[in-house]
C-alpha positions in Angstrom: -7.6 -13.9 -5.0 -9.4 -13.6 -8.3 -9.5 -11.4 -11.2 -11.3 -9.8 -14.4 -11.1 -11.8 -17.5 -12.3 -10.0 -20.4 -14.7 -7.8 -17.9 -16.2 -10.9 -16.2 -15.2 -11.9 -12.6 -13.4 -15.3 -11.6 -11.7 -16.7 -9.3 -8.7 -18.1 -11.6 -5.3 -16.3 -10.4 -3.0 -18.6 -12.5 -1.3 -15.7 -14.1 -0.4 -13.9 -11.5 1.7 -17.2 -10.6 5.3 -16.9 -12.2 7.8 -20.3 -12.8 8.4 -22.7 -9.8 6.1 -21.8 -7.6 7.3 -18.2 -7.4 4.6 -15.5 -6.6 4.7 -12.0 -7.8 1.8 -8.9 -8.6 0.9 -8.3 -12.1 1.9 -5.0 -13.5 -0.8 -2.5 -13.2 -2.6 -1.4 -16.1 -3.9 1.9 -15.4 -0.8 4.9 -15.7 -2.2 7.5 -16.2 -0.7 10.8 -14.7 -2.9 13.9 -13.0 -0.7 17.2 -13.3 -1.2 20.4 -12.1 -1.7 22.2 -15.4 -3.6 19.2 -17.0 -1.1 18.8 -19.6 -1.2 15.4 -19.0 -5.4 15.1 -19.9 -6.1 15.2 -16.0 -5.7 18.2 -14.2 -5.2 18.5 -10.7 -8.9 20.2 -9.3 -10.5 19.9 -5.3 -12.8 17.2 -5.5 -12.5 15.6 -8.6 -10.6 12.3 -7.8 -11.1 9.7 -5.4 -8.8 7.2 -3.9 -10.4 3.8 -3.3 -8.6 1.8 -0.4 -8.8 -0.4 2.3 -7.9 -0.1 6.2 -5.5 -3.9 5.7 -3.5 -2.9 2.7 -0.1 -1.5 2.8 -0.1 -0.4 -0.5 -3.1 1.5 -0.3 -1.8 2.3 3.7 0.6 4.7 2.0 -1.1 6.7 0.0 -3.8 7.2 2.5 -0.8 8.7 4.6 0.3 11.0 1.9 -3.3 12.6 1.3 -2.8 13.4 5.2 0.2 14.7 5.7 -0.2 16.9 2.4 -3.0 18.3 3.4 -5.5 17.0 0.7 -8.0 15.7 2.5 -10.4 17.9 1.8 -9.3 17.5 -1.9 -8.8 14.1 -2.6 -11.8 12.3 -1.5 -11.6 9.0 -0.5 -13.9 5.7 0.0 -12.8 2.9 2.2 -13.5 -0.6 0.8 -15.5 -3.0 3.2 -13.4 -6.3 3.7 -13.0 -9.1 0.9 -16.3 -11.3 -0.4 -17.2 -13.9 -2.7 -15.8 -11.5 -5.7 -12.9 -9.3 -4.2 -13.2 -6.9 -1.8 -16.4 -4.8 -2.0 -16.8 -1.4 -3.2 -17.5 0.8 0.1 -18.8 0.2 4.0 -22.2 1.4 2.7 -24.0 -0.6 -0.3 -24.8 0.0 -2.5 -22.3 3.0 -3.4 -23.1 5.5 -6.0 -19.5 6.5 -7.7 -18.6 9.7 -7.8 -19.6 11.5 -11.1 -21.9 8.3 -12.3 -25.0 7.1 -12.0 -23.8 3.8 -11.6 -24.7 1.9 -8.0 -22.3 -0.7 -7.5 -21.3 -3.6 -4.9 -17.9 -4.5 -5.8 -14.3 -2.8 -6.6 -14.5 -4.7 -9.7 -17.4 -3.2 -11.1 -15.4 0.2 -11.0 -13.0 -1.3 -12.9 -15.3 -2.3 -16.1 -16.7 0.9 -15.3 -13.9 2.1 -16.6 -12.8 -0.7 -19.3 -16.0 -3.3 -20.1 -12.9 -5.7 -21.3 -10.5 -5.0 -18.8 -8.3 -8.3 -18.0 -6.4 -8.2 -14.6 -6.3 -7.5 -10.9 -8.3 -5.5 -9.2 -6.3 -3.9 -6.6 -6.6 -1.0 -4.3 -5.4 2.2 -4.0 -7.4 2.7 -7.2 -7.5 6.6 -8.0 -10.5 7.6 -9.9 -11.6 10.9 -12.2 -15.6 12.0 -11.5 -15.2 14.0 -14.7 -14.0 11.8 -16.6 -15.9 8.5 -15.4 -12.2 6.5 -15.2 -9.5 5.1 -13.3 -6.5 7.3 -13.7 -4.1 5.3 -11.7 -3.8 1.7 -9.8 0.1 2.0 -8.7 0.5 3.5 -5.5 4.0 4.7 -6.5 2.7 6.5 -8.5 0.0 7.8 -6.5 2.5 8.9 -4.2 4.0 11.5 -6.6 1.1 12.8 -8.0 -0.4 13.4 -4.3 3.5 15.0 -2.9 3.9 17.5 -5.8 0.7 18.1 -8.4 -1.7 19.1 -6.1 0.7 22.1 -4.7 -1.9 25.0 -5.1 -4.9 23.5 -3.0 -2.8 22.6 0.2 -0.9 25.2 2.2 1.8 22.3 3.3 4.8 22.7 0.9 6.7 19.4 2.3 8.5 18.3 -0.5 9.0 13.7 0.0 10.2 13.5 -3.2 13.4 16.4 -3.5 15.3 16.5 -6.3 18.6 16.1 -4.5 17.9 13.2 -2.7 16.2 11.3 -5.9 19.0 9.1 -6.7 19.3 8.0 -3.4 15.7 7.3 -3.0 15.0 5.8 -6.1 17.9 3.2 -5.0 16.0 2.8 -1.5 12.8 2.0 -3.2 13.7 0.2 -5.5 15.5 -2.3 -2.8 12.5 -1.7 -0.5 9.7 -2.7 -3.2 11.3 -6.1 -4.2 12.7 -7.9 -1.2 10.5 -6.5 1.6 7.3 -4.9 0.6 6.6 -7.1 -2.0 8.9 -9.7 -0.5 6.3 -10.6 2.2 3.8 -11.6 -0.7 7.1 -13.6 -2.3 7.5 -15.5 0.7 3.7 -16.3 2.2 1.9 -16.8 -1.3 4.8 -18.7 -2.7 3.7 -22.4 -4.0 6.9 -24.5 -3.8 9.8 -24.5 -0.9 12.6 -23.4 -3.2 10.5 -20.0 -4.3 9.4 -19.8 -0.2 12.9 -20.0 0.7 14.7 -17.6 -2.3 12.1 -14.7 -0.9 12.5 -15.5 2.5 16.9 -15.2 2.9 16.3 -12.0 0.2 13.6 -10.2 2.6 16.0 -11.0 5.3 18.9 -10.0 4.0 16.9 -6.6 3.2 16.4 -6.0 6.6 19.3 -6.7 8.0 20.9 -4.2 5.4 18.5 -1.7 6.3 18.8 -2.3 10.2 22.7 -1.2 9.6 21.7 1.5 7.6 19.4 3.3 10.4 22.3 2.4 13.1 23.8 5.6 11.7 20.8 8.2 10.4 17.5 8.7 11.7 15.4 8.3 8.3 16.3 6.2 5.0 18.0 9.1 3.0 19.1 12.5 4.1 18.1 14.2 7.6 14.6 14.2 6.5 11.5 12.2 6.3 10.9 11.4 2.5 8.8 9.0 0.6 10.9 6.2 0.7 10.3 6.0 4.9 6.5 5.9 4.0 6.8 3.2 1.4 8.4 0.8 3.6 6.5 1.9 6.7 3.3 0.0 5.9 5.1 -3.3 5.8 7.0 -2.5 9.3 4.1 -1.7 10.6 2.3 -5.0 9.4 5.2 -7.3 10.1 4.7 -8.4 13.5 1.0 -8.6 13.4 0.8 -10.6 10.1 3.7 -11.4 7.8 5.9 -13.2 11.0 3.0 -15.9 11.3 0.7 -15.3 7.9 3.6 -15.1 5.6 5.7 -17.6 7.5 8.2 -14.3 7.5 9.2 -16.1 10.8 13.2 -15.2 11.6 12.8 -12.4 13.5 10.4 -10.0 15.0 10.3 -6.4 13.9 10.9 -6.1 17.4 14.4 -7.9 17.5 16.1 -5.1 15.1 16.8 -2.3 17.5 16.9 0.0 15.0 14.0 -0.7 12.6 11.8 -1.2 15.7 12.8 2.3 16.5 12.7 3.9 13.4 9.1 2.4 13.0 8.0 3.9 16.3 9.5 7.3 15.5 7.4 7.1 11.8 3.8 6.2 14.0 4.8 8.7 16.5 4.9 11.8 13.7 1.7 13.8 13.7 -1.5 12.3 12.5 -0.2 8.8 11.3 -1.6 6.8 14.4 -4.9 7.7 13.8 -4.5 6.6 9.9 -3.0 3.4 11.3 -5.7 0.7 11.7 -4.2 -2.3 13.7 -7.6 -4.5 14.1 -8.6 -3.3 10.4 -5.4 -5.1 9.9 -5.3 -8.3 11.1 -8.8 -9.0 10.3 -8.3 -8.2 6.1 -5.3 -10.7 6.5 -6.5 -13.6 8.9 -10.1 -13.6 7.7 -8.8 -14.9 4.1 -9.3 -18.7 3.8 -6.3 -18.8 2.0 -4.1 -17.4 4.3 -6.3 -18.6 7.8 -8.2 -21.9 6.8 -10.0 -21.8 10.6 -11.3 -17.8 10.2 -9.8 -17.3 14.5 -8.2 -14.2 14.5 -5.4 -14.1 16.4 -5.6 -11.6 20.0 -1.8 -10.7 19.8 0.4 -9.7 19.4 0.8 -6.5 22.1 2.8 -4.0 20.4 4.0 -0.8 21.9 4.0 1.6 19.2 3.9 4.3 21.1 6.9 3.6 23.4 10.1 6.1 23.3 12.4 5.7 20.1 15.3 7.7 20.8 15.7 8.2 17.2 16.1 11.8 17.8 19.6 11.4 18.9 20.4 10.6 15.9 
């Protein structure tokens, strides 16, 4: 995968590698916070920050839907990575790419990165949310991301949806907090995982998940409350993923999406909801996972598998 050591590129990963075998990210490093009235050193302002992400990653895959549905996209710019090279994935589809508010011309994500911290030690991951006006990154965890795109950038969108309600936080804190370990992170657990025990401890715990989650949705339409919130489009980008890559890639092989009634469903009804197909990138997809030699030692890509995404849900009954 590779990482920055001290502001130099290589190809070591070792410490992302946890005991026996077990796989798991490293903490992001950059936490900062935009707020609306800049109390926070970054103020939320229409065209000052840009999200950096590519068209395969689920955790970027989320935040890209956010900026949508919010409304921000004439905001919050945004500059799709091309797919991964010799030294991580590469900075934009057109090289080289000037970044926004610099003079600097760059090839690779990393090089915004040291942009922002010559020394900087540790992955360089996407979504990456930079500052023009300040020449840094101001955030690398897409959680986080999340909130700062649902609620600080209220006065620049005319869509008041509210993913994040204070009512339902408890709840969807709980959600996430499930969500994040066993399935969307889960996946990586299970396929990057270097010994059978740590394989087979992320596999039965990302089943488990689902099944728990499949009986949940047997008796509401959406993860918490009535309502759409962010904890449907934080696990949405794995669902969406699962068949496609994580059943073969991942060996994440039990069951198909497709053989839980209700997740398949639920997954449908969440593609189905205005403007997310078109932010869904299916060949994008597969080829960021199954073009790694790591994962895909040949390079085919696979042709399947045919997934009907926009077949009926029912959902709406419930």
């Amino acid at each position: 995968m590779g990482m920055l050591v001290r502001g130099r590129w290589t190809e070591d990963d070792g410490d992302s590698r946890g005991t026996g075998g077990r796989f798991d990210h490293l903490p992001t490093k950059f936490r900062n916070f935009i707020t609306a009235d800049g109390s926070s050193g970054f103020k939320a302002e229409p065209g000052r920050y840009h999200l950096y992400c590519s068209r395969s990653c689920p955790w970027a895959h989320r935040t890209v839907l956010l900026r949508s549905l919010k409304g921000l996209e004439d905001v919050v710019g945004l500059v799709w990575n091309a797919q991964r090279g010799t030294q991580g994935v590469t900075a934009a589809e057109q090289l080289p790419h000037t970044v926004p508010g610099a003079d600097a011309r760059i090839m690779h994500l990393h090089e915004l990165y040291t942009l922002a911290n010559p020394d900087y030690t540790g992955r360089v991951t996407v979504p990456t949310l930079w500052d023009a006006k300040r020449r840094t990154i101001v955030n690398n965890e897409s959680a986080e991301i999340l909130r700062m795109l649902n609620a600080e950038f209220s006065a620049y969108t005319d869509d008041a949806f509210d993913y994040y309600p204070e009512e339902l936080r408890a709840e969807i804190d709980e959600v996430n907090d499930l969500v994040y370990h066993a399935i969307n992170n889960g996946v990586y657990k299970a396929g990057f995982s270097t010994s059978q025990a740590a394989y087979e401890e992320a596999y039965t715990k990302l089943f488990a998940a689902l099944d728990q989650l499949e009986q949940r949705l047997g008796g509401r339409r959406y993860l918490c409350g009535d309502r759409i919130t962010e904890a449907d489009w934080r696990l949405f980008p794995t669902l969406y993923r699962f068949d496609a890559v994580y059943h073969y890639a991942f060996k994440c092989n039990q069951r198909h999406l497709y053989q839980y009634p209700n997740l398949w469903g639920y997954c449908r009804d969440l593609y189905q909801q205005p403007g997310i197909a078109e932010r869904c990138f299916p060949e994008a997809t597969k080829l960021g996972y199954w073009s790694n030699p790591r994962i895909n030692p040949t390079g085919t890509i696979p042709m399947g598998p045919e997934l009907d995404f926009d077949a009926p849900h029912d959902r709406d009954r419930l």
